[in-house]
C-alpha positions as CSV (number, residue, x, y, z in Angstrom):
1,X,23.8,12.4,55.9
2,X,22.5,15.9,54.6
3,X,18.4,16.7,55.3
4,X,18.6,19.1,52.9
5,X,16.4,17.7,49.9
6,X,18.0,17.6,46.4
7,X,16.5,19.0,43.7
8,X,16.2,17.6,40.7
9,X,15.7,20.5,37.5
10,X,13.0,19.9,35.2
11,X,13.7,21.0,31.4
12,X,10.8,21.5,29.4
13,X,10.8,19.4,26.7
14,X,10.5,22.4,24.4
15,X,13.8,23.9,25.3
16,X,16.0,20.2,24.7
17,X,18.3,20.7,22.1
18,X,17.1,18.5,18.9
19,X,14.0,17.8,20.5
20,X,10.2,19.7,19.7
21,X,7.0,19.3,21.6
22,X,4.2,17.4,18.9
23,X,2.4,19.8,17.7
24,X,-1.2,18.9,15.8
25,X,-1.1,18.7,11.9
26,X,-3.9,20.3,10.5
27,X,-3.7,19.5,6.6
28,X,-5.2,21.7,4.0
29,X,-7.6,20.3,1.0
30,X,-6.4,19.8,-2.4
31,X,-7.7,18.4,-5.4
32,X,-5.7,16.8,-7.5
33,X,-5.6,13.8,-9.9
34,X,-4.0,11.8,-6.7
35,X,-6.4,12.8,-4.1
36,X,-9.6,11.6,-6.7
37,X,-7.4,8.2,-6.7
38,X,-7.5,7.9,-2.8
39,X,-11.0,8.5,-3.0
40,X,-11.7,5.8,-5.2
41,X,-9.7,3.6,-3.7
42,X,-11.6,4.5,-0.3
43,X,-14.8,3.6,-2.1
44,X,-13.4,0.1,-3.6
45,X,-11.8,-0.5,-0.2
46,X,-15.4,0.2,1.5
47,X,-17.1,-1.1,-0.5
48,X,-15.6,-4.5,-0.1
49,X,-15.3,-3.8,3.9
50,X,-19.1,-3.2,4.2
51,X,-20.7,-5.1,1.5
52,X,-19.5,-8.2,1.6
53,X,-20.6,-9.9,4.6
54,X,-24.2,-9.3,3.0
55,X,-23.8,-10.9,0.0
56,X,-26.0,-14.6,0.1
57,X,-24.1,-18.0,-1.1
58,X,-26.8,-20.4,-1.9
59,X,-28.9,-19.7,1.5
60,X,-25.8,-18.5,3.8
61,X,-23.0,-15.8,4.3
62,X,-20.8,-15.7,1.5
63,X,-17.9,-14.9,3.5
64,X,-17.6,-15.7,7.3
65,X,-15.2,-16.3,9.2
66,X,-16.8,-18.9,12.1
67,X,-14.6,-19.5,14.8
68,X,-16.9,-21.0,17.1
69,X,-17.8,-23.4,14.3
70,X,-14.1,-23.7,13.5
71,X,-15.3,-23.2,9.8
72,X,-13.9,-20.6,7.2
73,X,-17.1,-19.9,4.4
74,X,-15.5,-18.6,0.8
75,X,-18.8,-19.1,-1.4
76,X,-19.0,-22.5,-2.2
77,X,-15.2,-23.5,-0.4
78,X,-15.5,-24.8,3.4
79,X,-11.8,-24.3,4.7
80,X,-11.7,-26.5,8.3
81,X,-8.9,-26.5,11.1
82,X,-6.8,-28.9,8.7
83,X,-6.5,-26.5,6.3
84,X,-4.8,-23.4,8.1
85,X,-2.1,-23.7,5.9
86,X,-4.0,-22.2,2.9
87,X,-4.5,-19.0,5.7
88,X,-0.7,-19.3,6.3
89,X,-0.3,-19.5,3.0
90,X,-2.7,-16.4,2.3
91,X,-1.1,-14.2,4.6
92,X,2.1,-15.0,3.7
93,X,1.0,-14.0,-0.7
94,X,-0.1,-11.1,1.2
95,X,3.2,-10.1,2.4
96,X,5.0,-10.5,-0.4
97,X,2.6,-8.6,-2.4
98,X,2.9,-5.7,0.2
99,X,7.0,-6.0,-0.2
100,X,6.9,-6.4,-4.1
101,X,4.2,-3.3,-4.5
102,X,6.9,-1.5,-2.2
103,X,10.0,-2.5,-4.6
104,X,8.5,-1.1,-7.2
105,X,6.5,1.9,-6.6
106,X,7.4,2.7,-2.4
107,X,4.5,3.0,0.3
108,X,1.7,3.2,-2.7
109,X,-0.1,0.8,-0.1
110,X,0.0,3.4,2.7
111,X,-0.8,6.1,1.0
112,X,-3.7,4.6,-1.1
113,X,-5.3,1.7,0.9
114,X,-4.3,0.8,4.8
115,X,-6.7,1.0,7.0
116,X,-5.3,3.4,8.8
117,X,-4.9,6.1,5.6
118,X,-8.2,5.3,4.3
119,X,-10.6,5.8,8.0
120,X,-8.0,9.3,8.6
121,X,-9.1,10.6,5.6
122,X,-13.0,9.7,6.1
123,X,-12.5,11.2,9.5
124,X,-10.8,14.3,8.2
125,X,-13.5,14.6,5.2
126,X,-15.9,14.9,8.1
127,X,-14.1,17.2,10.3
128,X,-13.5,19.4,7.2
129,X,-16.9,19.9,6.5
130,X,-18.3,20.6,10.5
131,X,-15.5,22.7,11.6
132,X,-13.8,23.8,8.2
133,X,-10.7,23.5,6.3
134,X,-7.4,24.1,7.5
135,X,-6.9,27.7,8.8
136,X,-10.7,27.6,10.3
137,X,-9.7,24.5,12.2
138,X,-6.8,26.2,13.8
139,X,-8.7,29.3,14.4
140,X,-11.6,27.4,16.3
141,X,-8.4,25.6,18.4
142,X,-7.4,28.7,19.3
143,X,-11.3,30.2,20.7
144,X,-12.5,30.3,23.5
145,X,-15.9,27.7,23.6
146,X,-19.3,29.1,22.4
147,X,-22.2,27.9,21.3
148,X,-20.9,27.7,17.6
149,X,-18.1,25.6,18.7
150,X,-19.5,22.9,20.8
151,X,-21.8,22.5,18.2
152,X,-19.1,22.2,15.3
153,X,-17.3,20.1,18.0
154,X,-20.0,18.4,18.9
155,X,-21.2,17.4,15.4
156,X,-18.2,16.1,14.3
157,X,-17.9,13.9,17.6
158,X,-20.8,12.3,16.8
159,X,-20.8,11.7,13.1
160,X,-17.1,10.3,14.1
161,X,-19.2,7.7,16.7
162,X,-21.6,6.8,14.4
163,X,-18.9,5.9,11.8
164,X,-16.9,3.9,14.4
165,X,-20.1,1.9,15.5
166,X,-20.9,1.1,12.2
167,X,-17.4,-0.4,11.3
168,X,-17.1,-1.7,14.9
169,X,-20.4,-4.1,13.9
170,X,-19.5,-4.7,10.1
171,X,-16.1,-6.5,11.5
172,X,-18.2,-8.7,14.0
173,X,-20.2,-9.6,10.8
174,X,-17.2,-11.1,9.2
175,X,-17.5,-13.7,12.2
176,X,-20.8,-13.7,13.1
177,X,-24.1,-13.7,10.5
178,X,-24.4,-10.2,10.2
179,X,-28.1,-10.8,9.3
180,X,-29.1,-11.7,12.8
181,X,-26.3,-9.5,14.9
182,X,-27.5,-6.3,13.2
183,X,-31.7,-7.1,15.1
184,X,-29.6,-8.5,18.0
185,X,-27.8,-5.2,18.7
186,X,-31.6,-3.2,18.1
187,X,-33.4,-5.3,20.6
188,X,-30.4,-5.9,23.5
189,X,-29.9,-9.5,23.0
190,X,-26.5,-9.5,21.1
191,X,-24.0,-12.2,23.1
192,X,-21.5,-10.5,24.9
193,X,-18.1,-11.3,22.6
194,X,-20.2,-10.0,19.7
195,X,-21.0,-6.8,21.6
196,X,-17.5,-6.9,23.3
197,X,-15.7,-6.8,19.6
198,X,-18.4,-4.3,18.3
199,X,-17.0,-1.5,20.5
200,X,-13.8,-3.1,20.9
201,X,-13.1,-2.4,16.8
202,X,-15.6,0.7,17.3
203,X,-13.4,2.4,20.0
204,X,-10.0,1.5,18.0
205,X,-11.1,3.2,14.8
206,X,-12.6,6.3,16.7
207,X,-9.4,6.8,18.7
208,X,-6.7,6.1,15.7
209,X,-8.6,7.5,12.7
210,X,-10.1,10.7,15.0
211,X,-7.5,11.1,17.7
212,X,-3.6,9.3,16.7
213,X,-4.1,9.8,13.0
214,X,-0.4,10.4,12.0
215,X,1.1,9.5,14.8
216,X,0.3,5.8,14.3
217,X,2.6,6.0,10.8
218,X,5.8,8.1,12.2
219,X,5.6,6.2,15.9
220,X,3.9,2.8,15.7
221,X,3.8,1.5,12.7
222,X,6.9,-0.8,11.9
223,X,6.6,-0.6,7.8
224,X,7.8,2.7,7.5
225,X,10.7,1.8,9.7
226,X,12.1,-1.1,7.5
227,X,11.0,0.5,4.0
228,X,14.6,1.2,3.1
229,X,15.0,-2.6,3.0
230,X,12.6,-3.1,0.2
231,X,14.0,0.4,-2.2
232,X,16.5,0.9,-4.2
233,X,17.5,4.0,-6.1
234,X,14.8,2.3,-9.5
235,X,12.0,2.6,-6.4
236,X,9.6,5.1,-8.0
237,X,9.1,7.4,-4.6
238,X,7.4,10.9,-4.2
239,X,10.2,13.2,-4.7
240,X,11.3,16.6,-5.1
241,X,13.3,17.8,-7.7
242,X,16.2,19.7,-6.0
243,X,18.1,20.5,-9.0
244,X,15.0,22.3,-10.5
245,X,13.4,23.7,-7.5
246,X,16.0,25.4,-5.8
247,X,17.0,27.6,-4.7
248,X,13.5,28.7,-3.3
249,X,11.5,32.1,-2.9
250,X,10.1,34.7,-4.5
251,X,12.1,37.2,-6.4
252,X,11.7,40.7,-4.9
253,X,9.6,43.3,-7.2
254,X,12.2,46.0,-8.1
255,X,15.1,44.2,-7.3
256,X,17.9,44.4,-9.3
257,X,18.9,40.7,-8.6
258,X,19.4,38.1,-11.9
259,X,16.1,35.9,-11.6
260,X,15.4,33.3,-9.4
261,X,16.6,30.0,-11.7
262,X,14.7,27.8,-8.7
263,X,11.0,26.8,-9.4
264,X,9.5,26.5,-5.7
265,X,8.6,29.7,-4.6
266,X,8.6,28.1,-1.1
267,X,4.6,28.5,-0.5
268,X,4.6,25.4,1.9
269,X,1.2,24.2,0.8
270,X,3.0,20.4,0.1
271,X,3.6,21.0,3.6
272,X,0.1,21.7,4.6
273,X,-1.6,19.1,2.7
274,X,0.9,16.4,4.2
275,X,-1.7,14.1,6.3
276,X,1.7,13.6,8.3
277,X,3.2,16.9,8.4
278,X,6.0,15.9,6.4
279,X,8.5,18.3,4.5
280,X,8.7,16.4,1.0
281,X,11.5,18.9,-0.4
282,X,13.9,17.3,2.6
283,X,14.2,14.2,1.1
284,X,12.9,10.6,1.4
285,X,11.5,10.0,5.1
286,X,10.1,7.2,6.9
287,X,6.9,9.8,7.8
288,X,6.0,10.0,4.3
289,X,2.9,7.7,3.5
290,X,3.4,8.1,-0.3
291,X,0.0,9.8,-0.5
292,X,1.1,11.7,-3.0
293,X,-1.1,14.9,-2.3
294,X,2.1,17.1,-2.4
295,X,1.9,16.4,-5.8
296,X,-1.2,17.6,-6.2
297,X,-0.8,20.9,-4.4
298,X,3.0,21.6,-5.9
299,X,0.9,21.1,-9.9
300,X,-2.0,23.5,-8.7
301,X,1.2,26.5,-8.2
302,X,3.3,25.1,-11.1
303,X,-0.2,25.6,-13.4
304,X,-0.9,29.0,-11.7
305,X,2.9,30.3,-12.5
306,X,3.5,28.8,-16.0
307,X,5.9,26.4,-14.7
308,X,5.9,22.4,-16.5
309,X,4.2,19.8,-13.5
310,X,6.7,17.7,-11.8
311,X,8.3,19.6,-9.3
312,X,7.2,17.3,-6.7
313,X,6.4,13.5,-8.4
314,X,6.6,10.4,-8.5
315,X,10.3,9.6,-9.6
316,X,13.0,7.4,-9.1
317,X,16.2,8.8,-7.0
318,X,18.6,7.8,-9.2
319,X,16.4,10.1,-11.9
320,X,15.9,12.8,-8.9
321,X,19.2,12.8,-8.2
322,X,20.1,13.4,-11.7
323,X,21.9,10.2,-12.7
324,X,20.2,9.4,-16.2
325,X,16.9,7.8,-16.0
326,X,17.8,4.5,-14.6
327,X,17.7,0.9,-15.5
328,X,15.8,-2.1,-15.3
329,X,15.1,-2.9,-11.4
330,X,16.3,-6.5,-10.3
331,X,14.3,-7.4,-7.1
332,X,10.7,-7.5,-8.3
333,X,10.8,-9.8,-10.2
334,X,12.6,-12.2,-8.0
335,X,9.3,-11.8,-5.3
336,X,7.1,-12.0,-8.4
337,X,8.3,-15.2,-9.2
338,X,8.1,-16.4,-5.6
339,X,4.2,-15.2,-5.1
340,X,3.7,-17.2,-9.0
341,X,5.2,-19.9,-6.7
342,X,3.7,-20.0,-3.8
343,X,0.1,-19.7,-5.2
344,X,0.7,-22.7,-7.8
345,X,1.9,-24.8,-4.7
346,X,-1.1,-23.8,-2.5
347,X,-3.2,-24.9,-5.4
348,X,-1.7,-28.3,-6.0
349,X,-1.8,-29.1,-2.4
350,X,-5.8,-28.4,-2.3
351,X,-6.8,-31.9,-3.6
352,X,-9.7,-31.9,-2.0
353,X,-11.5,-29.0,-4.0
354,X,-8.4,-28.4,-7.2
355,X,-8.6,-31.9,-8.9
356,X,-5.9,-32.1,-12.1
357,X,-7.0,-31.6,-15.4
358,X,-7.5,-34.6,-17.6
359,X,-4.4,-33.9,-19.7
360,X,-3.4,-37.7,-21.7
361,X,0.0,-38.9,-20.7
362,X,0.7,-36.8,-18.0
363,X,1.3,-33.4,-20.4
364,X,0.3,-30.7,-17.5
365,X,3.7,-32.6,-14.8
366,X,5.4,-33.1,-17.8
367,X,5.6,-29.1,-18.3
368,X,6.2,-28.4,-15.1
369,X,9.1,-30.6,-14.7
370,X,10.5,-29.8,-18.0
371,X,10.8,-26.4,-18.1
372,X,12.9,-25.6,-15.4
373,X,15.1,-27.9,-16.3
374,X,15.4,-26.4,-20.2
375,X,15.2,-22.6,-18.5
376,X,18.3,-23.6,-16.5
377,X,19.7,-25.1,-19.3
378,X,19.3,-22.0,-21.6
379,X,21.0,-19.9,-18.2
380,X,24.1,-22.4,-18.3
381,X,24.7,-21.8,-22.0
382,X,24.5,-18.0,-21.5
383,X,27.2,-18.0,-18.6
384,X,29.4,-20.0,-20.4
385,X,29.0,-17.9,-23.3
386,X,29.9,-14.9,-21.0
387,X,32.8,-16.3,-19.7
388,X,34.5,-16.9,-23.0
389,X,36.7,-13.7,-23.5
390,X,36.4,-14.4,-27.3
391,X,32.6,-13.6,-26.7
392,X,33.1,-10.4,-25.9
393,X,31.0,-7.4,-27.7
394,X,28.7,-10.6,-29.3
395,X,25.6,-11.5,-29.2
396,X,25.0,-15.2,-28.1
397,X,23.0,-17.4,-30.8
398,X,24.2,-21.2,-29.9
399,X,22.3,-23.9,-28.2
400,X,19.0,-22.9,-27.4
401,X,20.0,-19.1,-27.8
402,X,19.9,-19.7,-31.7
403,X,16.2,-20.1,-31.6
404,X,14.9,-17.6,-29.6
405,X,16.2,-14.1,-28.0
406,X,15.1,-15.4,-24.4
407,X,14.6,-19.4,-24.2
408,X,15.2,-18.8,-20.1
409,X,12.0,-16.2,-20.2
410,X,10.2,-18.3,-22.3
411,X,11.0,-21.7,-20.0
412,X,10.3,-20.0,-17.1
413,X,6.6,-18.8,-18.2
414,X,6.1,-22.3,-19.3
415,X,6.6,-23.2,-15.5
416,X,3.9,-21.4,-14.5
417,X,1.8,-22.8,-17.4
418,X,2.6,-26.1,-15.9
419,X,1.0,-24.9,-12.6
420,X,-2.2,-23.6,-14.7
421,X,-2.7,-26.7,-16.7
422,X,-3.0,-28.9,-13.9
423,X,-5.7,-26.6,-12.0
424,X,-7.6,-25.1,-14.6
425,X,-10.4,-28.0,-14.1
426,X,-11.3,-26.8,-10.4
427,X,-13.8,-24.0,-10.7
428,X,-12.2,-20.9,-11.0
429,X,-8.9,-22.3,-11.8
430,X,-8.6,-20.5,-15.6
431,X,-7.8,-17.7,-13.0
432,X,-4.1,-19.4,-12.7
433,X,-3.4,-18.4,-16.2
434,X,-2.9,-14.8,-15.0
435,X,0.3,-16.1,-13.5
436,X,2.0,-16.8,-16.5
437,X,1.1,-13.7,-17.8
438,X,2.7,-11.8,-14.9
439,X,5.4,-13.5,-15.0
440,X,6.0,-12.7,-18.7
441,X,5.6,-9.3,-18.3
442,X,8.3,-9.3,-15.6
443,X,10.6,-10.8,-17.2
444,X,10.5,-8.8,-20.1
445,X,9.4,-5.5,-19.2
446,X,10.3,-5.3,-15.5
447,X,13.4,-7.1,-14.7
448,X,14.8,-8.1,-17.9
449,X,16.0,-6.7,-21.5
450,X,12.6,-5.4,-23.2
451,X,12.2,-7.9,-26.3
């Protein structure tokens, strides 16, 4: 056996081929119609985070969350251990919202109102105005430390800590009565798993919102890996318009070249206000958040140039890729008509606080059993109608079809008056009548032949 020791060669990761060291994304401001929409939907979002666990219900917390009492407050609804299938149920509405909001208009939730979006840019707001925008930032990386820099640095570190603290505490208050926690914390006598989840949640938000950032959407968040599951080419996505934008530059003063027919004059600035660092003129990518800020840079040029808006915007592909401008989409409003579902059955099955509406003989469960049964009758009548070759090129006007243009739309909204009727006694419950009302404009403006 040789005792001379092997040696193993070390490549940089910087010189493997297909592989690049991370570099930090430093985006650039922009204003822009879509970057006042983030901000108001940070506001909303905020607004509901930090001011609701102060808000009194007749002498208590409104909303809390007690574990150790194994007691769920919503206003004037007590939810108990039996009733974690309402929770189950919750969180699985939520789900399909999230995937239905995705069919139709992409990652509009990531860009406008996760968590993780919404603390970046609060963070970045902050770090924008102690250290500067975007080539200021880079210039401060790149000096040396001075006075002025540990105190931009230090600033921003601490205005960051405050911010984390302060969430870090509202979250216990959904679980604990804030009222008390918040003198608790001032005079040292907070219990140990309220202070343990105060920094717990304070530390989380300081290191993803000030440290990961974009690095929790392109390496550990699983929803931008399964988006393509939940698009189709009638997806309205943030594109870019290839077919109008390239090909790109600036045309050459004195050159005796024809003009430029390509409207990007490749500036890069979508590029620099990407929270991601995402190339948007590449195509759809699991790193883009839908933000839609490269829409807002790419309209400041197009206005400075005399160019129309809508280079970069929100689009479908089969429209970006030049294929007409699409059809009615199909899938949302199959998962609109589940979520209609799921919430009437989570409302009959709450006996205890929904009681039925006082409807003589029975006329709210005669609804709901009756109109599926006439909508699949009025779908029967049209297949076989379709599968008559002498029906070809006609319109269909027997059984139920000679009444109405869409007896199947119009049976399947009754359903869901069905659900409404028999909760619209419980308080709240005229609420339920918004779900006939989405479903109808589904079926008619979403998913189906416009009336």
């Amino acid at each position: 056996m040789s005792s001379t020791p092997r040696v193993i060669p070390i490549q940089p990761v910087s010189l493997m081929p297909g592989v690049e060291a991370a570099s930090k994304v430093q985006p650039k401001s922009v204003k822009g119609r879509f970057s006042r929409l983030r901000w108001l939907m940070l506001a909303l979002t905020q607004l509901f985070f930090f001011g609701l666990p102060w808000l009194e219900w007749q002498g208590r917390q409104m909303v809390r969350f007690d574990l150790e009492a194994k007691r769920f407050y919503l206003g004037s609804l007590i939810f108990l251990p039996q009733d974690l299938i309402f929770l189950t149920g919750l969180l699985v509405f939520c789900a399909m919202l999230l995937f239905a909001a995705t069919t139709v208009a992409g990652r509009v939730w990531c860009g406008f109102s996760c968590p993780q979006t919404v603390y970046t840019s609060l963070f970045m707001w902050v770090e924008r105005h102690t250290e500067g925008d975007r080539y200021q930032r880079i210039r401060l990386d790149q000096s040396g430390w001075t006075a002025n820099k540990l105190l931009r640095r230090g600033g921003k570190h601490a205005l960051w800590i405050a911010i984390s603290l302060w969430t870090g505490f509202t979250f216990v208050g959904w679980f604990s009565p804030i009222r008390e926690v918040g003198p608790q914390i001032l005079h040292g006598t907070v219990g140990f798993w309220d202070a343990f989840w105060s920094l717990f949640y304070g530390v989380a938000c300081y290191g993803n919102a000030g440290f990961l950032r974009e690095k929790v959407c392109l390496h550990m968040c699983p929803y931008g890996r399964f988006q393509g599951a939940l698009m189709d080419s009638e997806t309205l996505i943030v594109g870019y318009d290839v077919k109008r934008g390239e090909p790109r530059g600036v045309p050459r003063k004195g050159s005796d070249e024809p003009s430029r027919p390509g409207a990007c004059v490749d500036c890069t600035l979508c590029v620099q206000v990407c929270p991601t660092g995402v190339d948007i003129r590449n195509g759809l990518q699991a790193g883009c958040v839908g933000c839609a800020l490269c829409i807002d840079a790419c309209d400041a040029v197009m206005d400075k140039i005399g160019q129309p808006r809508g280079l970069i915007r929100y689009a479908r592909q089969r429209e970006l890729q030049g294929d007409g401008q699409g059809g009615q989409a199909t899938t949302p409003g199959g998962v609109g008509s589940l979520l209609v579902d799921q919430h009437g059955h989570l409302l009959l099955r709450r006996q205890r606080v929904f009681a039925p509406v006082p409807v003589a003989g029975g006329t709210d469960l005669d609804v709901l059993d009756d109109a599926p049964d006439a909508q699949a009758l009025a779908d029967r009548q049209l297949a076989t109608f379709r599968r008559d070759p002498a029906s070809r090129g006609r319109v269909m006007d027997r059984g139920l079809w000679r009444y109405s243009r869409h007896p199947n739309y119009f049976f399947q909204t009754l359903t869901w008056v069905g659900y409404a009727l028999i909760v619209v006694a419980a308080p709240w419950g005229w609420l339920a009548f918004l779900a006939p009302a989405l479903i109808l404009y589904l079926v008619l403006f979403v998913t189906g032949v416009p009336p």
